[in-house]
C-alpha positions in Angstrom: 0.0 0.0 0.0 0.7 3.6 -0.9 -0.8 6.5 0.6 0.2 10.0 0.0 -1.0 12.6 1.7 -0.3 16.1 2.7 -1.2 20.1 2.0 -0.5 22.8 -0.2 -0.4 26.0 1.6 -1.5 29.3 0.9 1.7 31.0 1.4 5.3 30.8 2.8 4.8 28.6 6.4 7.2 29.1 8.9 6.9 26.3 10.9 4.0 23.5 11.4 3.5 21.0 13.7 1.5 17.6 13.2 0.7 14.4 14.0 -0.2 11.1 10.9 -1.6 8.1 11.7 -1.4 6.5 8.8 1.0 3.0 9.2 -0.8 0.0 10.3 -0.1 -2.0 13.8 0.2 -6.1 13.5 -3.4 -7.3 15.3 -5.5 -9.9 15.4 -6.1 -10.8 11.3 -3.0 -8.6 9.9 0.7 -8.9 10.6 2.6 -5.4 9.2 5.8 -6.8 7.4 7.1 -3.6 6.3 5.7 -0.2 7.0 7.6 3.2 6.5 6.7 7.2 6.1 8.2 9.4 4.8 8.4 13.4 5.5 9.1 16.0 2.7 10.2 18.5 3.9 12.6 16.1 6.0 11.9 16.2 9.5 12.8 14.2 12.9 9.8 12.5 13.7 8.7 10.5 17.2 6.7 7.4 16.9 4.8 6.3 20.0 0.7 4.2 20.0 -2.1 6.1 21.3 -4.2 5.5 24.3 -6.7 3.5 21.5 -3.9 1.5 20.1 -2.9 3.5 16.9 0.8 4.0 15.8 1.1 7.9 15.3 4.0 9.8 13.8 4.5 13.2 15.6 6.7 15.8 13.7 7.6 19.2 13.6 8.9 21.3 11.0 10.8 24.8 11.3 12.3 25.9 8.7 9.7 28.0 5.7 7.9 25.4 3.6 4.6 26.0 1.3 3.6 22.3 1.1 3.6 19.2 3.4 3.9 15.7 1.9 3.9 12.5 3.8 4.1 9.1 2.4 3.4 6.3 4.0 4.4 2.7 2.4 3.3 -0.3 3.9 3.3 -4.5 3.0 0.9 -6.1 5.2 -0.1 -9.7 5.5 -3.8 -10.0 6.1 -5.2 -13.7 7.2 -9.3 -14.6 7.3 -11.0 -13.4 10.2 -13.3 -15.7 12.4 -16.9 -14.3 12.4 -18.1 -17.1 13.9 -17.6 -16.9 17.8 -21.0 -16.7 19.7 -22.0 -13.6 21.8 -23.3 -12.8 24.9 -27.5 -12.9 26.0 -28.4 -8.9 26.7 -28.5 -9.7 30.5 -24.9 -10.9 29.9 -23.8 -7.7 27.6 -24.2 -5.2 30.0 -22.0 -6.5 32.8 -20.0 -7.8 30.1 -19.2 -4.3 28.8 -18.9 -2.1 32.2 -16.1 -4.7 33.2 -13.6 -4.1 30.6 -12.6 -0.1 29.9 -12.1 -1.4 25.7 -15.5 -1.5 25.9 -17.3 0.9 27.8 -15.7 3.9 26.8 -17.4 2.6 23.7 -20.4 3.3 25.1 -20.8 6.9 25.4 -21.8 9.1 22.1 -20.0 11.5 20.2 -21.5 14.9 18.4 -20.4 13.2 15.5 -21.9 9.7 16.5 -25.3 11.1 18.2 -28.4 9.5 16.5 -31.5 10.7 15.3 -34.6 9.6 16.9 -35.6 7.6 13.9 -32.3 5.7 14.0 -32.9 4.9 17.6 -36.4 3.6 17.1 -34.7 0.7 14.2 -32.0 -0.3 16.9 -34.6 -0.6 19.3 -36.5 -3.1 16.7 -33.6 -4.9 16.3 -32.6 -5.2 19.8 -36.3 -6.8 20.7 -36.2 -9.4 18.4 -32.5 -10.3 18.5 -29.5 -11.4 20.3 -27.1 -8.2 20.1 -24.4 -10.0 17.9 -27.1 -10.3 15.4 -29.3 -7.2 16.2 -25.6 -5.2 15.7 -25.6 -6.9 12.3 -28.8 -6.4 11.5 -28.9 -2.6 12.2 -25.7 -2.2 10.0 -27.2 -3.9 7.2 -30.4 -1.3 7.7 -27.9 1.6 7.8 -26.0 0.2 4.3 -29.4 -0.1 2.4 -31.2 3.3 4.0 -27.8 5.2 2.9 -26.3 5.9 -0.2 -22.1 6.1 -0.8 -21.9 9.5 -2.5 -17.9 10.5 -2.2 -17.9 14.2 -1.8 -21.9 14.7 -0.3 -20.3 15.6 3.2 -17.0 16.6 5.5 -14.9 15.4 8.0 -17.2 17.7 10.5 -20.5 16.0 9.3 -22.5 14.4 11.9 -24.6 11.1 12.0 -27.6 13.1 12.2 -27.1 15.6 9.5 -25.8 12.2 7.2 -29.4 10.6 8.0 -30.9 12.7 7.0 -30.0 13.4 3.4 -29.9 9.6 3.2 -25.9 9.6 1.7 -22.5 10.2 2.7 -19.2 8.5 2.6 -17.5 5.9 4.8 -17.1 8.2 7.8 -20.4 8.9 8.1 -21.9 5.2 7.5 -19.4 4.3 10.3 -20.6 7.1 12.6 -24.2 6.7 11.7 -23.4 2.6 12.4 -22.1 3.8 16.0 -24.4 5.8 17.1 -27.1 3.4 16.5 -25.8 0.0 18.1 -25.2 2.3 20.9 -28.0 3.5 21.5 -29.1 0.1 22.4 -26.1 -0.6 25.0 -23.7 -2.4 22.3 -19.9 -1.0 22.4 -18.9 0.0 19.6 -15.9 1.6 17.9 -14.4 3.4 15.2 -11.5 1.8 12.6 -10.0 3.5 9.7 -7.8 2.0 7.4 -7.8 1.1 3.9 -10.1 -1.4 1.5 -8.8 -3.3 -1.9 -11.8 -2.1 -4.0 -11.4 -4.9 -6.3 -11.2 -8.5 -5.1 -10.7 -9.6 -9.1 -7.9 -7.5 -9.7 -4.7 -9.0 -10.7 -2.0 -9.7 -8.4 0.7 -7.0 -8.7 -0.8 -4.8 -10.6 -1.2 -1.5 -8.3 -5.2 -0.2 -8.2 -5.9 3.5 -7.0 -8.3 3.0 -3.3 -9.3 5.1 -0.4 -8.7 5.7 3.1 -11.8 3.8 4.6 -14.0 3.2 7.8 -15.8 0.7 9.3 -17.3 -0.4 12.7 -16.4 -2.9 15.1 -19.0 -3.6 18.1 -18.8 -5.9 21.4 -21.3 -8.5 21.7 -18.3 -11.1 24.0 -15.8 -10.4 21.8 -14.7 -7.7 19.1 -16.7 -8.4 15.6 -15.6 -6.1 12.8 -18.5 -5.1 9.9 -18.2 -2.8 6.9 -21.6 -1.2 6.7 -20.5 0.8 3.8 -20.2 -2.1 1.5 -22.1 -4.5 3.9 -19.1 -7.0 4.5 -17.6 -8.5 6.9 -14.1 -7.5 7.5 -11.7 -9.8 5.8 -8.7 -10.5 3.8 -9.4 -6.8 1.7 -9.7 -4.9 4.9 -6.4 -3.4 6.2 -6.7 -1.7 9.8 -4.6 1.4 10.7 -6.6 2.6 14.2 -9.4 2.9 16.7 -11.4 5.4 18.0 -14.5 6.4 19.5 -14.8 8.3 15.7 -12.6 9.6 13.6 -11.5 13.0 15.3 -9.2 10.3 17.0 -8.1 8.7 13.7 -7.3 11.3 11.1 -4.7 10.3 9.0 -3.4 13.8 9.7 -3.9 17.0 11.7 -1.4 19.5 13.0 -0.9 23.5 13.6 0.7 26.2 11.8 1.9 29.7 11.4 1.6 31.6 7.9 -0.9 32.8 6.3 -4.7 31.0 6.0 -6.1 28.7 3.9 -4.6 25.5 2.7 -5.7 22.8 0.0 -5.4 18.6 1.4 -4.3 16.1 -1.4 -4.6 12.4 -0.9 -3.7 9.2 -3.5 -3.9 6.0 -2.3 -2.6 3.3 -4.1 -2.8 -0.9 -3.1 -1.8 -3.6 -4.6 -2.4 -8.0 -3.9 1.2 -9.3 -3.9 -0.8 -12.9 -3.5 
């Protein structure tokens, strides 16, 4: 994988300071065999995980620059995941999730995860008629067919509620909608941004332009990942780079810095099968 990423600034910057998370961790289902970033202009940079898990890059720069590139290069070995493990009754769930702190800091909403009445009401539904591993899987699957993927219909400030309700969005706000709803109904569940092969009948080797994507994991025992997006499970396409409770505390990149306003992102992302 290939992901290049950065900003072209309005002016002359003096100095900037920033922080990417953008090279995936070995975890359960992916073991990182190679992962490197680079920093143009070249900087010192000090690597250290997050309190969720995430490796993150933190940099400075201080000498005058008017663009900021980072690219981050990584060859990752990705195995089957098991969706099969069987979850917890809703008498067990709660107890379940107040006794680990992975899980129920989970719990609480976000203003970007908050749900819409509407949305409640459907969990609700799903929650009286099933166990919550499937009632988390059925209110995902709701979420994919009620919203459309429209790439550009929203930004990184969008909430779950304005997403609702125009009915489309990208990724991020599938994911946050997906959150807000499972819970509402007391299931944990979390944020992961990484990236997605969007062609499983590509050749092997041959590099195909992708995305930075989302998806949801919830807690139902154990950890189930599910792409509501694209209504999959997460598998051997699915490459995971963080965690979060959404994706203020995954952005690929953020940072600080003194010139003059206004500044333009660019992102390419580029993956390629090597088997």
């Amino acid at each position: 994988m290939r992901h290049v990423t950065g900003y072209h600034y309005g002016g002359e910057v003096t100095q900037s300071y920033n922080e990417a998370r953008m090279l995936p961790g070995s975890d359960d289902g992916q073991f990182v065999l190679a992962a490197n970033l680079e920093i143009s202009p070249i900087s010192s940079s000090h690597g250290y995980v997050d309190y969720w898990g995430t490796r993150v890059n933190s940099f400075e720069i201080l000498t005058p620059h008017d663009r900021l590139s980072l690219t981050a290069t990584s060859l990752v070995e990705v195995v089957r995941r098991d969706h099969a493990a069987p979850g917890l009754s809703w008498d067990d769930l709660a107890p379940a999730a107040r006794a680990s702190v992975d899980s129920v800091e989970q719990l609480q909403q976000t203003p970007l995860t908050e749900p819409p009445d509407e949305l409640r009401e459907i969990a609700r539904a799903a929650a009286a008629d099933l166990d919550p591993c499937a009632a988390a899987r059925a209110v995902c699957r709701e979420i994919h067919d009620r919203v459309a993927y429209l790439a550009g219909s929203t930004g990184v400030q969008t909430t779950a509620q304005e997403a609702w309700a125009q009915g489309r969005g990208v990724c991020q706000d599938i994911a946050h909608i997906a959150i807000g709803a499972l819970r509402s109904i007391g299931v944990p569940a979390r944020y992961v941004s990484g990236y997605l092969h969007p062609d499983p009948s590509f050749p092997v080797g041959v590099p195909v332009t992708g995305e930075s994507h989302a998806w949801v994991e919830w807690f139902c025992g154990s950890w189930h990942g599910f792409d509501p997006t694209n209504d999959l499970d997460i598998g051997e396409r699915h490459v995971l780079v963080g965690r979060g409770r959404d994706y203020t505390d995954v952005a690929p990149l953020r940072g600080i810095y003194a010139g003059p306003s206004g500044s333009r992102l660019f992102v390419e992302v580029e993956i390629t099968r090597e088997a």
